[in-house]
C-alpha angles and dihedrals in degrees: 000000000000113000115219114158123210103255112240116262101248128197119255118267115275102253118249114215096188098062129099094264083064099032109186096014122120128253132209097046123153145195098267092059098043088059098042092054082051100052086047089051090049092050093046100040119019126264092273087070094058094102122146094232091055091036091052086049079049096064096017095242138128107269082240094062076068108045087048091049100052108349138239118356089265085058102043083049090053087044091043090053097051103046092047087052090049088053088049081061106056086069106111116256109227130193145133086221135017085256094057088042088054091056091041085056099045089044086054082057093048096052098039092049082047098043097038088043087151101055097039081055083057103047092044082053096053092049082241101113091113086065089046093070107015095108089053084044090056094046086045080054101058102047093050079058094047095053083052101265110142152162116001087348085057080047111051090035092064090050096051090048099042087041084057100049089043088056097051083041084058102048091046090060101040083058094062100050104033112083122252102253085055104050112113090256092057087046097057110045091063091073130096116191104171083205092061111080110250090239095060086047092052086049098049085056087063137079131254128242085240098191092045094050098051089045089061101036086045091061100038084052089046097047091050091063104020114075112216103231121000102253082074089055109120092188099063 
């Protein structure tokens, strides 16, 4: 019987730039550059330029160095997230206590949400905010159990303080894209409820001082499921 084995499928050929079927592009390219191309593009220009074909003239490259690199756009914005979630983390943690450590590390989520805006849009988008801040998370985690926070309190500990921050995160975004007469302080100040005191009226039609209030909210969350020194620690 004749004997004709079935050939191994075998991957496509890594694309070379540098050939003459790519005159003038560039060669030896990777995936970290390629994301962090990526992230730059998304800060500059806003999440809807992150294209493969402009991200390819970016790095003067073929769309399919790309899409051997790190895959299909889906994939590069998972990879993008991540690895711009792994850089917040690098940020030191600083504290005299583990309770002071844990707000050091919520506030860390809060201004890199507010300063990489972008790129916190594009993660909510891609339903991969969760692996924007995971690393943070982690740290947040292990000071909670440093401070002697464990188990479902560590738990749900982690969950009231990220749940805070991600609420302030949203407003502040929401601010940014809904027009001004319809902005919860224009709102309300075109009502008139003769049962609600004039003063508190007058204030509802004004803004918030939005850092200052998230500062404050932050620590009294903090303080409810933190304890301050061990020896108040209820889970040990």
């Amino acid at each position: 019987m004749e004997h004709n084995p079935k050939a191994p499928e075998m991957p496509p050929p890594e694309p070379t730039d540098g050939d003459s079927r790519h005159p003038g592009r560039r060669a030896g390219i990777g995936a970290t550059e390629i994301l962090d191309r990526a992230i730059t593009l998304v800060e500059t220009d806003g999440a809807d330029a992150l294209t493969m074909r402009r991200l390819a003239n970016e790095l003067d490259v073929a769309t399919t160095t790309i899409y051997w690199h790190v895959g299909n756009r889906s994939e590069l914005i998972t990879a993008l997230v991540r690895r711009h979630g792994a850089r917040l983390a690098e940020a030191p943690v600083e504290g005299a206590t583990a309770r002071d450590r844990v707000l050091a590390v919520a506030r860390l989520i809060w201004e890199s949400a507010i300063t990489h805006r972008e790129i916190s849009r594009l993660a909510s988008a891609h339903g991969a905010a969760s692996l924007h801040a995971q690393h943070l998370e982690l740290a947040m985690a292990r000071e909670l159990q440093e401070s002697g926070v464990v188990g479902e309190a560590a738990r749900d500990a982690l969950r009231a303080i990220t749940a805070c921050v991600g609420g302030f995160i949203v407003i502040t975004m929401l601010d940014d894209l809904v027009p001004a007469d319809h902005r919860r302080t224009s709102v309300l100040a075109d009502l008139d409820d003769p049962d609600l005191d004039p003063v508190t009226r007058e204030a509802l039609a004004t803004s918030s001082d939005l850092p200052s209030l998230f500062e404050s909210t932050l620590r009294t969350v903090i303080d409810s499921v933190v304890p301050a020194d061990l020896t108040a620690n209820a889970y040990l």
